[in-house]
N, C-alpha and C positions, 0 to 999 in steps of 0.2 A: 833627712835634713828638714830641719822645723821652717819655716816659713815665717818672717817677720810679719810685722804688722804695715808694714809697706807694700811685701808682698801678694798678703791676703786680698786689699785693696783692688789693686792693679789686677789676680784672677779673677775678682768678681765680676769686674769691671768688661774684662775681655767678656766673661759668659753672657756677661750681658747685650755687649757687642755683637756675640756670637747669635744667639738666639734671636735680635730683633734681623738681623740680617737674614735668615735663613725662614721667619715669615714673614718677612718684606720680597722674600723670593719665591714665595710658593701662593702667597695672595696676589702676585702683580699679575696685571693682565698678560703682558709683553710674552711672558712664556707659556702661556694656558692650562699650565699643570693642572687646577682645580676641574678648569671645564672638560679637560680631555675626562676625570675620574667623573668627574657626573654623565656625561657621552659613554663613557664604561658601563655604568652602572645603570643606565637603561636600557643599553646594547643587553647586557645579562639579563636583567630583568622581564623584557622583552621575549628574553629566547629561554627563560623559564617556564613563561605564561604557556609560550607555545609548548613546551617536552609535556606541561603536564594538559593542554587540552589535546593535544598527539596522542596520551596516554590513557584518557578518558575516551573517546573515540576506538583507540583499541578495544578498552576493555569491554563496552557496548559492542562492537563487531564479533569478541569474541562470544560473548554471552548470545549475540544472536546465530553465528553458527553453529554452537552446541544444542539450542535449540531446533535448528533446521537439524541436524546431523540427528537429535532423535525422533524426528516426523519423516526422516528420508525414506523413500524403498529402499530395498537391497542396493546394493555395489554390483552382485551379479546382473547384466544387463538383462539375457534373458527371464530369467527367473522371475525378477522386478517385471518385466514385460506380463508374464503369465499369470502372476499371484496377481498384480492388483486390474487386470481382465478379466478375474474373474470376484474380485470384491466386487467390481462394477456390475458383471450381471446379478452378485447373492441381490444386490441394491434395485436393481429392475424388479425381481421375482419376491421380493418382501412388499415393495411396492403395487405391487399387482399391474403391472403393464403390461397394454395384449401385446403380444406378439414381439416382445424386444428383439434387438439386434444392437451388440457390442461390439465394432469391429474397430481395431487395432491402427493407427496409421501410420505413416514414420519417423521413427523415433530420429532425435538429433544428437548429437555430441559435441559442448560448447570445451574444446581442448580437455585437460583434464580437471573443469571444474565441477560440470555437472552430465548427466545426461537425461534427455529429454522424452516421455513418451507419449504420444498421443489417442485420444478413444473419438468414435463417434457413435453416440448413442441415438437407436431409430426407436420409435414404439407410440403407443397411442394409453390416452391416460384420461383420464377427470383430472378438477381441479384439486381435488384433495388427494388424489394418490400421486399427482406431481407436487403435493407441499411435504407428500411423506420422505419423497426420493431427494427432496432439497434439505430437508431436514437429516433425514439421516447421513447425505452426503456431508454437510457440513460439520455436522457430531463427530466427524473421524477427523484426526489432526494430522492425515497425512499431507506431505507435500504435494499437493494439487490445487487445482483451481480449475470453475467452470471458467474458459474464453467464447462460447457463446452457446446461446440457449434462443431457437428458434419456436415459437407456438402457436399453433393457426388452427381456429378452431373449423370444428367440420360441422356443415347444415345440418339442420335439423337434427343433431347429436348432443348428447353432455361431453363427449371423447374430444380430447383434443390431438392434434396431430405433431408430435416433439422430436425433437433434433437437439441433440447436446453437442458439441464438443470441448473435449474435456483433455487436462494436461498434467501430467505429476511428473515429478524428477529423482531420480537419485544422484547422491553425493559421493564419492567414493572412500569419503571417513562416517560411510551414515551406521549407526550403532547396532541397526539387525541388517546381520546377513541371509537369515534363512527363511524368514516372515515379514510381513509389514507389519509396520510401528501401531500398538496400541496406547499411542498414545490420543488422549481427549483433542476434540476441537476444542477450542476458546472462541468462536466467531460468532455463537448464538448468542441472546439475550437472555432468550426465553428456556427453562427445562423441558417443557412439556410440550409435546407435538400438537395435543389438542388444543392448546391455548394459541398455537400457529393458525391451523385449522379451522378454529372459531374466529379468528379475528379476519381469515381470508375469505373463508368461503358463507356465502348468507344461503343455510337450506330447509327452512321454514317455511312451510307454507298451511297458507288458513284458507279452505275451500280452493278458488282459483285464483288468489294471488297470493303474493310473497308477503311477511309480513316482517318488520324490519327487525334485525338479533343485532348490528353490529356490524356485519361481513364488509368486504371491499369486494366482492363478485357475488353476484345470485348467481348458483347452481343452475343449469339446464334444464325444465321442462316440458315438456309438448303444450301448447296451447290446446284448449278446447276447441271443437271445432266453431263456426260462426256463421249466422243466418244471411244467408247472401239477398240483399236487396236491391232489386236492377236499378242502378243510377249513374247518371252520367260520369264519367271518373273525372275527379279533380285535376287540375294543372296538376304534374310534379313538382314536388319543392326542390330548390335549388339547395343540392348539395354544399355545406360549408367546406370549403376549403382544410385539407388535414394541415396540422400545426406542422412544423420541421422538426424534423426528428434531430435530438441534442446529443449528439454524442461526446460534449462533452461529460456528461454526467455520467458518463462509465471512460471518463480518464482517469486511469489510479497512478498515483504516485510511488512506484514498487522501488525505489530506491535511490540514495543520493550516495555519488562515488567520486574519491577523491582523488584527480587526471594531474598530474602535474602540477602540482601546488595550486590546483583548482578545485572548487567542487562543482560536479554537474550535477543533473537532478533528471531522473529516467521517469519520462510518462509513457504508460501506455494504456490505448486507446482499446479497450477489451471488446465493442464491437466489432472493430476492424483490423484489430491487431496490428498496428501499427505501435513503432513507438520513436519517442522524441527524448532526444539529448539534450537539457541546453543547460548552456552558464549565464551568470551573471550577463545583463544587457541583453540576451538575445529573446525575439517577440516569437506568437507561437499564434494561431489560430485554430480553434478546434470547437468544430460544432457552430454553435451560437458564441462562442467566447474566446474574443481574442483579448490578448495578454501580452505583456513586458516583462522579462525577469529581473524583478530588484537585486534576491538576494536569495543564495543557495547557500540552507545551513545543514550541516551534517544530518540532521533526520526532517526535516520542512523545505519549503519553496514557498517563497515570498515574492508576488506579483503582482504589479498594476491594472488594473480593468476598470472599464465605465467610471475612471475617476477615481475608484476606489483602490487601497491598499491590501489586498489581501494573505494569505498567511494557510498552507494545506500540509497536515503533518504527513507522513510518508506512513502507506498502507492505504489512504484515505483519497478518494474522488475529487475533481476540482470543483464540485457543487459544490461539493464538504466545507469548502474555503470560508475561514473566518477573516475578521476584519481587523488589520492592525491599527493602534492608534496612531 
């Protein structure tokens, strides 16, 4: 049926009607239609940002398990126990150490995520056959770590007197099971052991003194003997005072874990082996350095101290700490 020209009028007329009614209904305030889709639309948006730093966060964790899974020892408890007992002494006896002693302590098992085993190394060294044993310890990329290294030098000797304790773990997805992992450390600077060597040890000498190469220690030598002239003995000098010993400066940051829609941030204290949890707000003293925590980000700890803002990436000591703007 065609549609006069009366008709035509009167449907335009309705669309028209039609249309301004219907955004006079979805712009008014009275029913919030708009606001709710913008309240939508950052609600999603929101919880995008999150899926994909959720997702970024994975993908770093997993990259860093598969790296720890190929530095692991074995998954065999004992075997892992055995083989790397005795990497430890090949490391004493390269090193020329008199008399080592490697003995075993006990091992832990944190449920099944890792398991723990312990060394205590005894023996006596110079200063340069203990830069060979730290160097070569650290050239291997196994899962270990020194947590303490004790050295006390003995009278009238170059030998000093050492005590390690030492820690490596296995995984139980770690990629050798019948060997430990050849794989490389990453934690030196430097390739060359002599270039360690030369910058530690000063062992030059011109007639009867040292004469300066660079070193951060002169090497041990017996003085000459010296013509005794009878004379009244001076007052003693007054001993200064020893500094305090900072243990902050062996706090490492081994890791930040995320608790219930929290992140915490794990210190620990590797002279004392202590270690510290904290979140957001909570304050910590350690050493010479007490601190507030700002802010705990998936790989750094950001804290307040002496005023200042500071900022420590994960791996790295709280000395380490730089300063945020």
């Amino acid at each position: 049926m065609k549609l006069g020209k009366r008709e035509k009028v009167l449907a335009v007329i309705a669309a028209v009607v039609m249309v301004t009614a219907t955004a006079r209904f979805l712009l008014s305030g009275s029913d919030g239609s708009i606001g709710d889709l913008r309240k939508q639309y950052r609600e999603k948006t929101e919880e995008l940002d999150g899926l994909k730093k959720s997702d970024r966060e994975r993908q770093y964790a997993l990259k860093q398990l598969k790296e720890w899974e190929q530095r692991s020892l074995p998954t065999n408890a004992k075997l892992a126990k055995s083989l790397y007992q005795n990497w430890l002494r090949d490391l004493t006896v390269r090193a020329a150490f008199d008399k080592p002693t490697v003995d075993p302590g006990k091992g832990r098992t944190h449920g099944k995520i890792y398991s723990a085993f312990t060394y205590t190394i005894r023996a006596r060294a110079d200063l340069r056959q203990l830069t060979r044993f730290l160097f070569d310890f650290y050239s291997a990329g196994h899962l270990h770590q020194i947590r303490w290294l004790s050295i006390k030098p003995r009278e009238g000797s170059e030998k000093l007197d050492l005590v390690f304790t030492i820690e490596a773990l296995s995984l139980p997805s770690a990629d050798q099971q019948r060997q430990l992992s050849e794989t490389p450390g990453d934690r030196l600077k430097l390739d060359e052991l002599s270039a360690y060597q030369d910058a530690i040890v000063r062992r030059r000498l011109e007639g009867e003194r040292f004469a300066p190469s660079g070193g951060l220690f002169a090497a041990y030598y017996p003085q000459p003997p010296k013509t005794v002239v009878s004379r009244p003995d001076p007052p003693a000098p007054k001993e200064p005072e020893e500094p305090e010993f900072d243990h902050s400066r062996f706090a490492k940051l081994t890791g930040n874990v995320a608790k219930d829609g929290r992140w915490e941030a794990w210190l620990t204290v590797q002279t004392t082996g202590k270690q510290w949890r904290l979140c957001e707000g909570n304050t910590f003293e350690i050493g010479t350095l007490r601190g507030k925590v700002t802010r705990v980000l998936p790989h750094a700890l950001e804290f307040e101290a002496d005023g200042r803002r500071l900022s420590v990436a994960a791996g790295k000591v709280l000395r380490d700490a730089v300063e945020v703007p």
